[in-house]
KOLMARLUM-933556 format. One line per 4 residues: their letters; for each residue x, y, z of C-alpha. Coordinates in steps of 0.25 Angstrom, whole numbers, plus 5000, padded with zeros to 4 digits. Layout:
N
A> X,Y,Z | ...
! end
This chain:
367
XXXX> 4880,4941,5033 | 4895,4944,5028 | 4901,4958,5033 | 4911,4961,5025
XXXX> 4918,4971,5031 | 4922,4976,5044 | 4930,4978,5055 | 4927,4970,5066
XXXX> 4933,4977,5079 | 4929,4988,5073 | 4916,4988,5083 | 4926,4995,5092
XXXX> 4926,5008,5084 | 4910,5009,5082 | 4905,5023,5082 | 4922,5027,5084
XXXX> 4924,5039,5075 | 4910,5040,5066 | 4909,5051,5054 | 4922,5051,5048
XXXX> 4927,5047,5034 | 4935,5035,5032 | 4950,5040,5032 | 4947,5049,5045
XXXX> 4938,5038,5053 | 4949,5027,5049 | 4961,5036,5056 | 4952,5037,5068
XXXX> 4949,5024,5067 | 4964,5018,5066 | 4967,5026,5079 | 4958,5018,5087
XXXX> 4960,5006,5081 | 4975,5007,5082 | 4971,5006,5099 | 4964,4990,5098
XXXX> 4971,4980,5103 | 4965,4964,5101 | 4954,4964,5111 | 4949,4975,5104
XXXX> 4949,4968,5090 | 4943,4957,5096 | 4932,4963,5105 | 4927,4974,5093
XXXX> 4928,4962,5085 | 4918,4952,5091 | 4911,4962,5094 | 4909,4964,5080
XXXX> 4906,4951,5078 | 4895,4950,5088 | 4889,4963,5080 | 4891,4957,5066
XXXX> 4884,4943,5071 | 4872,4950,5076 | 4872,4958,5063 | 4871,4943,5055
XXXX> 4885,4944,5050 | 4893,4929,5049 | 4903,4934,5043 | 4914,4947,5040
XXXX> 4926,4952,5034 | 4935,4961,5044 | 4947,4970,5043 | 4955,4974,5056
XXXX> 4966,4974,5066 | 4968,4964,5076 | 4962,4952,5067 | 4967,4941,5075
XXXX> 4957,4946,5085 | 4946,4947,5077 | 4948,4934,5074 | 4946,4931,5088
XXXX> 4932,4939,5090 | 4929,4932,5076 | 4931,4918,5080 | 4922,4920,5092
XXXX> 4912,4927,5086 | 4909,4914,5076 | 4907,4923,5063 | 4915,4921,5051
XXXX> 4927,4933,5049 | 4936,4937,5039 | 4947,4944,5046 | 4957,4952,5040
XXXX> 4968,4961,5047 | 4968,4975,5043 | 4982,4979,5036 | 4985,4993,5036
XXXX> 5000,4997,5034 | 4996,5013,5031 | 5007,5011,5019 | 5017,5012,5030
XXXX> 5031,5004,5026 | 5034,4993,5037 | 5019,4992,5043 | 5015,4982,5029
XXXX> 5024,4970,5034 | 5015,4971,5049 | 5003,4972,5041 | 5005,4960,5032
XXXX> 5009,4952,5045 | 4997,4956,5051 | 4988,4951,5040 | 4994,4938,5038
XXXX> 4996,4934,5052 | 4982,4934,5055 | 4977,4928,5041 | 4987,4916,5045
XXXX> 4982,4917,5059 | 4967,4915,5054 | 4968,4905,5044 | 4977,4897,5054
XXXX> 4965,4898,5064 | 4956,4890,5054 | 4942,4896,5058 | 4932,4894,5047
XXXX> 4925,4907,5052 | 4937,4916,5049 | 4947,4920,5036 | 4959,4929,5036
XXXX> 4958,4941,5026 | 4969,4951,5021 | 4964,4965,5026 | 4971,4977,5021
XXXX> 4963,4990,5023 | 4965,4997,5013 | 4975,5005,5001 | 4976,5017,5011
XXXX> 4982,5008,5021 | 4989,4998,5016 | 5002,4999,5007 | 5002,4992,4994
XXXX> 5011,4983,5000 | 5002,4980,5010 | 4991,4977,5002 | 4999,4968,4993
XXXX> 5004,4958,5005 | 4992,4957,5009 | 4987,4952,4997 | 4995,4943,4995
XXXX> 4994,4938,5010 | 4979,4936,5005 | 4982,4931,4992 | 4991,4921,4998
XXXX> 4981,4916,5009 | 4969,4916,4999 | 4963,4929,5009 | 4953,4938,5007
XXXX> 4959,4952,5006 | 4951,4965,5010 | 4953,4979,5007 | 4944,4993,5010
XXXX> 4945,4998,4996 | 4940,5011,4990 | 4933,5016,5003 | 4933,5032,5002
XXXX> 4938,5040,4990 | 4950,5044,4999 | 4955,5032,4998 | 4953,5030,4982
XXXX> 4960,5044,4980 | 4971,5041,4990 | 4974,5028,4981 | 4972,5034,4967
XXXX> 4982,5045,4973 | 4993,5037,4978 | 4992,5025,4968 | 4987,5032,4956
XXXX> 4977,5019,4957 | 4962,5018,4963 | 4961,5008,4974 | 4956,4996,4966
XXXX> 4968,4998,4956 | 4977,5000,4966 | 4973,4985,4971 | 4974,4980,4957
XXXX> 4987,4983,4954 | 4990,4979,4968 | 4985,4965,4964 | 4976,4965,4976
XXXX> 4962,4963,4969 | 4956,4948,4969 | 4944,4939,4972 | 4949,4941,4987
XXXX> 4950,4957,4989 | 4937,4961,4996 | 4937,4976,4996 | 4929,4985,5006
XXXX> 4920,4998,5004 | 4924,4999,4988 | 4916,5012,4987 | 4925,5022,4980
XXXX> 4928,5012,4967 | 4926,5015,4953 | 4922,5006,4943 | 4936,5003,4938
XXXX> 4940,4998,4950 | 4928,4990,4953 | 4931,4982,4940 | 4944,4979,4946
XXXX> 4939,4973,4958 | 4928,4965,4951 | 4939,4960,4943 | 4947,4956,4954
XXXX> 4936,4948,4958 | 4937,4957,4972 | 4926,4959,4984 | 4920,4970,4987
XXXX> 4913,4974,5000 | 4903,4987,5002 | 4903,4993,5016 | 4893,5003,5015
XXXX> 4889,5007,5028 | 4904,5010,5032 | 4908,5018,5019 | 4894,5026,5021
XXXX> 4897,5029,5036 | 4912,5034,5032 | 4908,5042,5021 | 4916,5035,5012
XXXX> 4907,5043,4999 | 4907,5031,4988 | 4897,5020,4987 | 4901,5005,4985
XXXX> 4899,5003,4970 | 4889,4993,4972 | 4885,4991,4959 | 4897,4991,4953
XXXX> 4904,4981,4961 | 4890,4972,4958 | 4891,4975,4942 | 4905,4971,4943
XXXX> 4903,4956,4952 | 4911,4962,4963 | 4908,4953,4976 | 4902,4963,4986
XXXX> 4900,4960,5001 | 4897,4972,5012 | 4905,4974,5025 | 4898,4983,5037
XXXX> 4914,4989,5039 | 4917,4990,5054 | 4910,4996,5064 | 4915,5008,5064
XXXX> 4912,5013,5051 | 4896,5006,5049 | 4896,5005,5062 | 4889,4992,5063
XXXX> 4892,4979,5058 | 4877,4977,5052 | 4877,4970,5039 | 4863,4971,5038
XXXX> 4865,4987,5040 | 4876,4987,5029 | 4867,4979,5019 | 4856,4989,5019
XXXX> 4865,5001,5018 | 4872,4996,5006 | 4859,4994,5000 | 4853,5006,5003
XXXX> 4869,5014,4999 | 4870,5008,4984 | 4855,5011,4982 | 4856,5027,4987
XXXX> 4868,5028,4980 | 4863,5021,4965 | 4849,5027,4966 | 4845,5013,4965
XXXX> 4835,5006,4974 | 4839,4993,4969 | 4855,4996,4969 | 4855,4983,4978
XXXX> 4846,4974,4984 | 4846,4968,4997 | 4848,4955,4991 | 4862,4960,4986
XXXX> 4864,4969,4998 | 4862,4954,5007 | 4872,4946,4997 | 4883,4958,5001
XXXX> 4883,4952,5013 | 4879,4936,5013 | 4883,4929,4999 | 4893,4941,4995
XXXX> 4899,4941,5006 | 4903,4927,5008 | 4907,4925,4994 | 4919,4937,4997
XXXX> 4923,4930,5009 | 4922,4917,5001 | 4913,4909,5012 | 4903,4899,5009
XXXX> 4892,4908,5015 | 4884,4918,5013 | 4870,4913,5009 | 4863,4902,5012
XXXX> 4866,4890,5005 | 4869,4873,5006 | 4884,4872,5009 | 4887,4888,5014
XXXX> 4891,4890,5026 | 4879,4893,5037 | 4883,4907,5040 | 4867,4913,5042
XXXX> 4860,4925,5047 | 4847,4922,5053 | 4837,4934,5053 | 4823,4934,5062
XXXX> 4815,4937,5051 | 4804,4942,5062 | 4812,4953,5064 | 4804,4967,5060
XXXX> 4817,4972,5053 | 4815,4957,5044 | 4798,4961,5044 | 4792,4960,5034
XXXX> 4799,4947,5027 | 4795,4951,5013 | 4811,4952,5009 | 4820,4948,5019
XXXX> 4830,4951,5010 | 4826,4966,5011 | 4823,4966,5024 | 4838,4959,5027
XXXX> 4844,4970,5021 | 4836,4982,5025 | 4830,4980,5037 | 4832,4969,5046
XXXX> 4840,4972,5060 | 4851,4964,5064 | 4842,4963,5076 | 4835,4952,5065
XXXX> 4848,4945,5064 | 4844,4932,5074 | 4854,4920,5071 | 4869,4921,5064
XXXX> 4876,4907,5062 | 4890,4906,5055 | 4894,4895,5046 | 4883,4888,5054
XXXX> 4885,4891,5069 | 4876,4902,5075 | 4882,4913,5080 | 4871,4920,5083
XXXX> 4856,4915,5088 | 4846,4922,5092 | 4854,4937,5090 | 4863,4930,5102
XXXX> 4875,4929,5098 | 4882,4913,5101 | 4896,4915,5099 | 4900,4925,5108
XXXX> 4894,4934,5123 | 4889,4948,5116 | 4890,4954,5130 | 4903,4949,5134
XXXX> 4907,4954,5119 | 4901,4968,5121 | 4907,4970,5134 | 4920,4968,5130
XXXX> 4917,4975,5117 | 4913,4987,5127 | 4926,4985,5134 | 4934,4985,5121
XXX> 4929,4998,5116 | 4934,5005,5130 | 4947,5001,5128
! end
């Protein structure tokens, strides 16, 4: 499994600040964070990876601060991770120039490191909090370095009226005429896009990546436009968000919600099936990534999920399919290897002491 979507230390802040909207929980949330030093990204990190190996996941795309870190916890951990550092400047003249140095110093510093686990990605957060200028370095910082580029992207209303108000644009225009839309931007939550822009990012050959869980828990009101995005060939991969706002790392969890959200909202018990609801996170995801993973096939890399299919969340076996997305427990979720070493046998994970990491995950969460 492929989690599109998270942030990984982000384990740090689980259960911090519940029931509040996005623009009120994220200045809470920036407080706090502005208080972690490296041994906090690192810990909350691979702690996160120890959460998102039991959960089956071999793979994830991650946004924060402190990346260099996370690389560390990463590397340990034996899983693959695309890592970007999140670039956030507030449209504040002098604070672009620190961001962009930021960026491309770890990007040089991971593709220097040669690990065939990990990629550098270019990691704006998003058009509230990054100037156009900005956004426009970065991109070419990606473009230059063949990197994917990741944005969250049309997440409340707020944030598409605060665009159309200071750019006389919707967000997705504002991109275009920025030049930032390609086959390489993978934008996050999507769920406040009209049609108009949707044809945009399908022709920009862009990804796009449904969070549903996060956007449900934050109220965010609109609805990924599955269907549209499908009609229109637009890549689609699902990310759990951090584990602050789901807050769990459960891909399996996020499977079955955005099922069960696209088929409440359509009145459409066949909106999408679990077949499509698995590809989100297997085949789709490692075609965005651009891996050679993601089913199984002769010449793919062995990154496999082994399920107990005597598990009474698996019972009965009539369509494991079904059951994989509806029902089955993490708990079910036995073996994970990754590009064909095991990481985890037996629910015991190999590659790294789950005590000695809680422990220090407890001790980290005091300080």
């Amino acid at each position: 499994f492929l989690n599109l979507h998270t942030h990984s230390p982000m384990t740090l802040l689980r259960g911090y600040k519940d029931d509040l909207e996005l623009h009120p929980w994220l200045q809470e949330i920036w407080k706090v964070e502005a208080k972690l030093k490296d041994k906090h990204f690192y810990i909350g990190a691979k702690f996160a990876c120890l959460e998102m190996i039991k959960s089956g996941i071999s793979c994830f795309l991650d946004m924060y601060f402190g990346m260099g870190s996370i690389f560390r916890a990463v590397v340990e951990a034996g899983i693959r991770g695309f890592l970007g550092e999140a670039l956030m400047d507030f449209k504040e003249e002098g604070r672009t120039e620190e961001e962009i140095k930021k960026a491309e110093k770890f990007a040089d510093f991971c593709i220097k490191a040669g690990n065939p686990l990990i990629k550098p990605v270019i990691a704006p957060h998003s058009i509230y909090t990054c100037s156009p200028s900005l956004l426009l370095r970065a991109k070419e910082i990606a473009r230059e370095k063949g990197l994917l580029f990741t944005l969250h992207l049309s997440e409340t209303r707020k944030e598409v009226f605060d665009c159309y108000k200071e750019h006389k644009k919707k967000p997705v225009n504002y991109l275009k005429d920025l030049n930032l839309l390609d086959e390489k931007f993978i934008a996050f939550h999507c769920v406040w896009l009209t049609r108009e822009e949707i044809s945009i990012l399908a022709k920009s050959d862009a990804k796009a990546v449904h969070c549903p869980i996060s956007n449900m828990k934050l109220a965010t009101g609109g609805v990924f436009p599955f269907r549209e995005m499908k009609e229109s060939n637009i890549l689609i991969g699902l990310g759990t968000d951090g584990a602050c706002s789901n807050n769990s790392l459960n891909i399996l969890e996020e499977m079955k919600v955005a099922c069960l959200l696209q088929k409440w909202f359509r009145w459409n018990a066949s909106e999408i099936s679990a077949q499509e609801a698995l590809d989100l996170v297997t085949i789709n995801g490692a075609k965005i990534l651009g891996i050679n993973s993601g089913s199984i096939e002769e010449g793919k890399d062995a990154d496999l999920v082994f399920l107990n299919k005597e598990h009474f969340s698996m019972l009965p076996s009539q369509n494991l399919v079904s059951n994989l997305v509806f029902s089955c427990s993490r708990e079910a979720i036995s073996d994970l290897m990754v590009r064909g070493r095991f990481v985890m046998r037996d629910r015991k994970v190999l590659s790294m002491d789950e005590e000695k990491t809680k422990e220090e995950f407890k001790k980290a969460l005091e300080e």
